[in-house]
N, C-alpha and C positions, 0 to 999 in steps of 0.2 A: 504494500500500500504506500505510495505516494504521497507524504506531506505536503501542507501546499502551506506558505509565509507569506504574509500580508503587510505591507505599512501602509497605516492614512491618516491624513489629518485629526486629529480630536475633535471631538464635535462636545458639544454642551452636553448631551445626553449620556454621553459614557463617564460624565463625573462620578456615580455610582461606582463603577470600574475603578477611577483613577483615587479614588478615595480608599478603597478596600487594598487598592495595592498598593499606595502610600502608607498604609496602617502593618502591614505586613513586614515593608522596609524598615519601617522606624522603629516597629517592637520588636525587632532582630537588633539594631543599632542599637537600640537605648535597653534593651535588655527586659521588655517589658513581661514577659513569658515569665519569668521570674516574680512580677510580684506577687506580694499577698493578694487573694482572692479579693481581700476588702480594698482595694485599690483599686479595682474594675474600675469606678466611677472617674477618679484620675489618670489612671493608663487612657482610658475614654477621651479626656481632654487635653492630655498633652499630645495623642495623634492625631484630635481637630486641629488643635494649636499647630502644628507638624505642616498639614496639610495647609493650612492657609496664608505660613509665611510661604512655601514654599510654592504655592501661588502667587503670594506678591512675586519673590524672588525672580522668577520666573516671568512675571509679566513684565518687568524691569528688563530683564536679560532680551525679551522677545520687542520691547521697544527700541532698542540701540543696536540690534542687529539683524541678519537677514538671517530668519529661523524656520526650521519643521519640527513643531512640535505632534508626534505622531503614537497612535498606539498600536502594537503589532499584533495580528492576527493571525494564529496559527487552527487551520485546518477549523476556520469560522470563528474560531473561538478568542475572546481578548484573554491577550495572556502577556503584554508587559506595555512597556513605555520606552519611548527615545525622542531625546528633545538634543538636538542638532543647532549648531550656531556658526556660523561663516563669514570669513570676509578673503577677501582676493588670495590672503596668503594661507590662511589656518582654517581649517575645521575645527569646530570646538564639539565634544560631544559633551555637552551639560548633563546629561539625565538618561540612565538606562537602568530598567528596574524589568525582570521578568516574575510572574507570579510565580510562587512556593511551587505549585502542582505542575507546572511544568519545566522547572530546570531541569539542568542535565541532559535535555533534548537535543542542545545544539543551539538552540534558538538567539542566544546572546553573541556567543560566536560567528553563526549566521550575519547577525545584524553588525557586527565589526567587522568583518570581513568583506561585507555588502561596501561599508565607509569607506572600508580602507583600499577598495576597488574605485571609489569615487574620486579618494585622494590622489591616488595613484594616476587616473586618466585629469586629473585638472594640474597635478603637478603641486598639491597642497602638502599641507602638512596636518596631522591629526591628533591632536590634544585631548586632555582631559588631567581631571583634578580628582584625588582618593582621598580618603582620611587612613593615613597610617593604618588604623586599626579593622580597618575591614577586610573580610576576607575577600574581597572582590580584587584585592592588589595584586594575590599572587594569579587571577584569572588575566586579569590585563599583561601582566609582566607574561605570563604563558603566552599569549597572542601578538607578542613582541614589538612591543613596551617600554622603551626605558625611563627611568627615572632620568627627567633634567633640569629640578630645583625644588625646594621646599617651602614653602609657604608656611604661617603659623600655625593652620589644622590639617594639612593635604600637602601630599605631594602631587607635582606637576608630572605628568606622562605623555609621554610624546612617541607618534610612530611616523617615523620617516620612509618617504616613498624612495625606494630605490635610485631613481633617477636625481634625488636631492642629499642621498648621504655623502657625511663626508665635509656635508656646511654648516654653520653655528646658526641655528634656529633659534633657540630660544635665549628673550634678553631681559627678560624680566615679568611680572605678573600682567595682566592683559586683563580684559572683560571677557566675556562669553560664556559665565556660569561655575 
């Protein structure tokens, strides 16, 4: 059987969606699966709280840049997010999150290697920012990756298109998420 992988736009309607998988994110990050049961109400509001800076954040970022913000669809079904930021020289990829129930499928992989095909034919360069502590860093460094600076909560990752190794890319912190 044939998987079929989908990107489009966000629409209004999938905030359902993009809320449940932002809540998913955040209590892996922040540890929420761990509290006391009696904390529900607050685990509750600090991933509204999560979700709506992270909106702002995001609306900010999608103002000052040329962006896709998109949800991906594997085999009909929504199962993550990737929010994309650009300008002549860089790719930013701000935001990629796949739901719990389908990693390990490929599907993250999929969608970097989809970018980094993009990068590659425009002659870009392709960014992104991690927080030390996630295990998402040793995913990116595996799809080759390297670290090229540190920031106060993230390091900087950068994949260079072939055609551009070899050059000093990066000069410092930038926008794009």
């Amino acid at each position: 059987m044939d998987a079929f992988l989908n990107l489009r736009p966000v629409r209004p309607e999938d905030e359902p969606f993009l809320r449940t998988l932002r809540a998913q994110v955040d209590a892996e990050r922040l540890g929420l699966q761990y509290w006391a049961p009696e904390s529900a109400a607050l685990a509750h509001q600090v991933v509204d709280l999560q979700f709506q800076a992270h909106a702002a954040h995001y609306q900010k970022v999608k103002s000052n840049w040329d962006t896709k913000d998109c949800v991906i669809e594997f085999n009909g079904h929504l199962v993550g997010r990737m929010i994309v930021t650009q300008d002549a020289e860089v790719v930013h990829l701000a935001d990629i999150a796949v739901d719990r129930n389908f990693r390990g499928l490929g599907i993250g992989h999929a969608m970097i290697e989809a970018t980094k095909a993009e990068c590659q034919q425009s002659k870009r360069v392709l960014r992104l920012r991690v927080d030390p502590m996630n295990t998402a860093l040793q995913f990116y460094l595996q799809q080759g990756f390297v670290i090229v600076g540190n920031e106060p909560a993230s390091h900087v990752l950068e994949w260079v298109p072939p055609s551009l190794q070899g050059k000093t890319l990066y000069f410092g912190p930038s926008g794009g998420g």
